[in-house]
N, C-alpha and C positions, 0 to 999 in steps of 0.2 A: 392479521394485523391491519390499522387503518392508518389511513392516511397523516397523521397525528394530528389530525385540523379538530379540534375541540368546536362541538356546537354548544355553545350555552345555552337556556332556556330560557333567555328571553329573545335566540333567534327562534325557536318553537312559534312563535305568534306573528311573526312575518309572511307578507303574503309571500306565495307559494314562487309566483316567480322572479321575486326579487331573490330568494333563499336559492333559487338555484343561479341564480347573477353571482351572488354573494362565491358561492362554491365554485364555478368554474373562474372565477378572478382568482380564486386563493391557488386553484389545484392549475391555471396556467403559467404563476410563477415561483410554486414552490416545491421545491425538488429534496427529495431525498436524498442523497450522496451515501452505499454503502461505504465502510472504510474500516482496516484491520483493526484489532486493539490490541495492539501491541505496540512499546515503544522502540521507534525506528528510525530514530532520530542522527542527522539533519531534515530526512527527509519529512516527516511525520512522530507523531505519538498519539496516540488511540486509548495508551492506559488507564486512563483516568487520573495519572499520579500529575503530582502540583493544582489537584483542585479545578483541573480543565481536561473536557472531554478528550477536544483535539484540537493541536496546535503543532507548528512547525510549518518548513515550506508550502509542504502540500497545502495545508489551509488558508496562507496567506495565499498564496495564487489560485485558488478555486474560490476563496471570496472577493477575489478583486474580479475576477471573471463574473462573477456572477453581479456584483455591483455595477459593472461596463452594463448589463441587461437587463438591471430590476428584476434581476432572480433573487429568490430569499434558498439560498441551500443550509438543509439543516443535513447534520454527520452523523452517522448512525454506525457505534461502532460493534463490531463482532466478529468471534474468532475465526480465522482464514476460511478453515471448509464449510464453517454453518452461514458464512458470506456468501461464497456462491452457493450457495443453497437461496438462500432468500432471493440472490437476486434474479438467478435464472429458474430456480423451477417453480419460485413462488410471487416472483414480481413485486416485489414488501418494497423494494428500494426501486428508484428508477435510475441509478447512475453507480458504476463500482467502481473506486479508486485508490489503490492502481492498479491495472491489470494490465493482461497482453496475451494477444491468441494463442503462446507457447505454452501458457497456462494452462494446468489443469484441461489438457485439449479432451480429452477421453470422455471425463465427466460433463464438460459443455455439448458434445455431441451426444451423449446420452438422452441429453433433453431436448433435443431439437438440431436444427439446420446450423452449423456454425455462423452461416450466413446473417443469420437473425441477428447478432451482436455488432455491434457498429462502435470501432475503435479510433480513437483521437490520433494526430500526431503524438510524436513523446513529449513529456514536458521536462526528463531529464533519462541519463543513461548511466546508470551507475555500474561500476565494474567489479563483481563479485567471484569470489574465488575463496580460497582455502588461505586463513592464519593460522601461526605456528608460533610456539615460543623458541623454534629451531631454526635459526638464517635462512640455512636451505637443507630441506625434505622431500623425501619422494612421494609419491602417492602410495606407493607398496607400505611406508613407514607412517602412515595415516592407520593405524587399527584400530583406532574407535574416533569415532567423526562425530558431532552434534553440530545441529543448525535448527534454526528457527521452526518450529509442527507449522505445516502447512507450504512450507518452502517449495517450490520447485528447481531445479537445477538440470540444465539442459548437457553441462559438461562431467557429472561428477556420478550420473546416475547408475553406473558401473560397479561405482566404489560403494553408492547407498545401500545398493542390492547385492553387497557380497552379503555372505554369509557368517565370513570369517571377520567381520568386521564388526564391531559393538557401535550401533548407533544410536543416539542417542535425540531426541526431538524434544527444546526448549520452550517457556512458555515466552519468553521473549530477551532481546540484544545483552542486559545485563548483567542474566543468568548465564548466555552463553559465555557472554567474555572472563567471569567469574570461573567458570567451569575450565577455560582455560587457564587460567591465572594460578588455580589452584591442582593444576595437573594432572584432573581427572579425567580429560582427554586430550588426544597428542595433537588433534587438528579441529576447524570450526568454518561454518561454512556461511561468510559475511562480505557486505558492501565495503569497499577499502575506507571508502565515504566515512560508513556509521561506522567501522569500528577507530580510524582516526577521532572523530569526533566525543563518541563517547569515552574513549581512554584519556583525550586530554581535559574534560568535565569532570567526570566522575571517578576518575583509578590515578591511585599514586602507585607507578611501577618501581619496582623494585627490579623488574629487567624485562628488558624491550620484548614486545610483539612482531611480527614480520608479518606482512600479507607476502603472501608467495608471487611474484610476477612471474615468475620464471613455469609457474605451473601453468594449466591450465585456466581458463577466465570465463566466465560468464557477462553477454553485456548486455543487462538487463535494463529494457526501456520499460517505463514507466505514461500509462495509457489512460486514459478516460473510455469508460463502456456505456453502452446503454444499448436495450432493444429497444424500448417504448417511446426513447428520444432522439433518433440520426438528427435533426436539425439540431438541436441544441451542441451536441458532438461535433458538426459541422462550424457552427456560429465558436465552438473554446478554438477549433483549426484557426481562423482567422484571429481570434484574440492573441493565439500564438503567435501569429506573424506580424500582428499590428503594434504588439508591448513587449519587443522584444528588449528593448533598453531597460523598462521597468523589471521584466522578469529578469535578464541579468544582475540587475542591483540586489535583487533578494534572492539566488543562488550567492552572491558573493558576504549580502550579510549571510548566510546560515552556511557558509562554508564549502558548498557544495564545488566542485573544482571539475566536473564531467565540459 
């Protein structure tokens, strides 16, 4: 894959080291951003659906960051595991968003030194756990579970890996909440965040949801990666600390309550 920087032909006829001027200007401030496609919304949407790659928090705040530096980031979106694929074992992308070392640890150290990946402060923490259309549920009363393909879950991977349990892996948030709605599984494994958000958008209930607090939780921080760019990693660190006023007004428009 290249860099998406289209040479025209009539840069072909340019002397030779003005073309390589031309190309290290473009390739020091334009960055790839991988990013899921799925929609995940407050945080993100990657699906393509409304006519737009990708839009939500995540995007407002990764182009305001990148605007604070006369960075030009373009979003490259693709499914969870062919994501870290491009990004760590084939380098296509220079930046993955969101991740987090809890990630997929196995298959990052397959490729190399974990060391190599250089992760942001969080730019939010979302608290993820199991919905139910039952007040209160046990985990033993979970026998068939769905949650996002590619998810990871640092509290629940007990219950992923029974046997006696049907689970199920969505292509993304709307098929999950659907799946429960329509009670083909008895539990579902989401952000309290996204499933508030999308239930009050898009579903007219006919009877309530419950995120379980009482169970188990996940509290999944949400990270900036790169191998190919620690400094730039380093320079979002301080954007986070210097626009912390601005970045809370857009948690608060998009709802976000972490």
């Amino acid at each position: 894959m290249n860099r998406f920087v289209k040479i025209t032909t009539q840069l072909m006829y340019l002397p030779l080291a003005l073309l390589i001027f031309i190309t290290d200007a473009k390739s020091a401030t334009h960055y790839v951003v991988g990013v899921e496609n799925i929609e995940y919304l407050p945080y993100f949407d990657g699906s393509g659906a409304n006519g737009a790659d990708y839009y939500g928090f995540s995007q407002k705040l990764l182009t305001l960051f990148a605007q604070q530096h006369d960075f030009e980031f373009e979003f490259y979106t693709l499914p969870i595991n062919r994501l870290y694929k491009e990004f760590i074992d084939h380098h296509h992308v220079d930046f993955k968003y969101p991740d987090n070392p809890q990630w997929k640890p196995s298959y990052k150290a397959s490729f190399g030194d974990l060391n190599e990946i250089i992760y942001s402060q969080p730019t939010v923490v979302t608290k993820t756990g199991i919905a139910s259309l039952n007040k209160n549920i046990t985990i033993d009363e979970c026998v068939s579970f769905a949650t996002v393909r590619g998810f990871t879950s640092q509290s629940f991977k007990p219950l992923m890996n029974n046997e006696n349990v049907e689970l199920i892996e969505t292509a993304n948030v709307m098929e999950l909440i659907e799946m429960l709605l329509k009670e083909r599984v008895e539990c579902i494994y989401i952000s309290n965040d996204v499933l508030n958000y999308n239930i009050v958008k898009y579903f007219k209930l006919t009877r309530p949801v419950y995120f379980q607090n009482e169970l188990p939780t996940d509290l999944q921080a949400f990270l900036l990666s790169s191998i190919d760019y620690p400094e730039v990693v380093k320079q979002f660190d301080t954007f986070l600390l210097s626009h912390k006023v601005q970045i809370s007004k857009l948690k608060k428009e998009y709802q976000i309550k972490n």
